[in-house]
N, C-alpha and C positions, 0 to 999 in steps of 0.2 A: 653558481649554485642556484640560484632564481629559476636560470633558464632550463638547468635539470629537472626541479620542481614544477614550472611548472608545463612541461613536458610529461613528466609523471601524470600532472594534474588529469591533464588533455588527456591522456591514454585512459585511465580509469574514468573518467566521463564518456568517452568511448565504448567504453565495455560497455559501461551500464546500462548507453541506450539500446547497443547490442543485445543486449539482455534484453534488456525491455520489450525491444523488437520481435526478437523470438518467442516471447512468452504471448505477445500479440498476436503473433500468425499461429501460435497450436492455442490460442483460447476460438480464435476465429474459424479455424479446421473443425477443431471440437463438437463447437456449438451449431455448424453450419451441417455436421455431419448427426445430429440428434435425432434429426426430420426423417431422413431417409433412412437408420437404424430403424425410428419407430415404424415406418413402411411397410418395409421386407417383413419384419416381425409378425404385424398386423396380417399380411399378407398372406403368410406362410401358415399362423394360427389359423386363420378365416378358412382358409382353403381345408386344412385338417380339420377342421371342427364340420365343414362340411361335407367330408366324406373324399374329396377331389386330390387324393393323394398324388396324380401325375403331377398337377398343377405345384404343389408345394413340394414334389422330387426337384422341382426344374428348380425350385428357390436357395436347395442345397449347395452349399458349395465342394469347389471340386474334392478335396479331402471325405469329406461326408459321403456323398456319391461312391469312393472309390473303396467304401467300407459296407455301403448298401447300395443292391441292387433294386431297380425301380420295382421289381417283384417283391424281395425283402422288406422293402421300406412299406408298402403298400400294404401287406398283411400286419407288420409293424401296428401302425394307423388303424387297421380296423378291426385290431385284438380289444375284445372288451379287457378290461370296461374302457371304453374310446371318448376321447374328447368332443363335448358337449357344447364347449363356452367358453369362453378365456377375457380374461380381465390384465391387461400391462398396465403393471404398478408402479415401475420404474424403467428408466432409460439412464443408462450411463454410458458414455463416449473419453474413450482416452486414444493414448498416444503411446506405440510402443514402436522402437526404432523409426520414428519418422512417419511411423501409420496409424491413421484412427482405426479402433476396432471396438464392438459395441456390442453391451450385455444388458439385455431385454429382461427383467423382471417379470415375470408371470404367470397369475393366480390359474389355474388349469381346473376345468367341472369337468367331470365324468359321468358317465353312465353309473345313476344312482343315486346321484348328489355330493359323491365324493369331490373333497377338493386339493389340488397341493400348489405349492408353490417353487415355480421350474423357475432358472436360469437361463436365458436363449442366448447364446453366443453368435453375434454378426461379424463378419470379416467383408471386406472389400477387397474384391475380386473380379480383373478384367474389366475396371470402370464401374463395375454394381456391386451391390450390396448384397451378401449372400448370408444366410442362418447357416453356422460351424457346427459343430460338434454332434453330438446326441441330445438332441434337444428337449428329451422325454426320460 
């Protein structure tokens, strides 16, 4: 009976640091993956806010792209009222089936002084970091 318990014992001390473990390497993914979210983000705003819409076509990832064309996206971009400025409020980093994927907070200025506040969706794509969705 001893030897069952504490066999039991050992197994559930087992898991936990299993647990523990796991929970260490997606905090560590996470947090290591924040930097490079806030980047591409930065990256992708800067370039549209200044007009250089090829630049921030190439930062699309491939889903994005394969919904706009670098002609589309570009008049897209320079539809008034067009982005002026940008401010990222927040960065958040998760884990969905074993992948970090990253949603950029940010304040958007326009032409005018309008202002709103967008969602930028980041995915990790072919080793980099790419802005998802319809980002406007």
């Amino acid at each position: 009976m001893r030897t069952g318990l504490a066999f039991a014992g050992f197994g559930v001390a087992l898991c936990c640091v299993g647990v523990a473990g796991l929970a260490a390497w997606n905090l560590q993914t996470v947090r290591q993956a924040a930097g490079p979210v806030r980047e591409t983000a930065d990256g992708f705003l800067n370039e549209v806010a200044l007009g250089d819409s090829d630049r921030a076509y190439d930062r699309l990832c491939e889903d994005a792209r394969s919904r706009w064309s670098a002609i589309g996206f570009t008049s897209w971009v320079r539809t008034p009222p067009m982005v002026t400025d940008y401010e990222i409020t927040d960065v958040s980093v998760t884990t969905r089936s074993g992948r970090p994927q990253g949603t950029v907070t940010v304040k958007l200025t326009r032409d005018g002084g309008l202002s709103e506040e967008r969602r930028l969706p980041v995915v990790r794509e072919g080793g980099d970091w790419r802005v998802c969705g319809d980002p406007f």
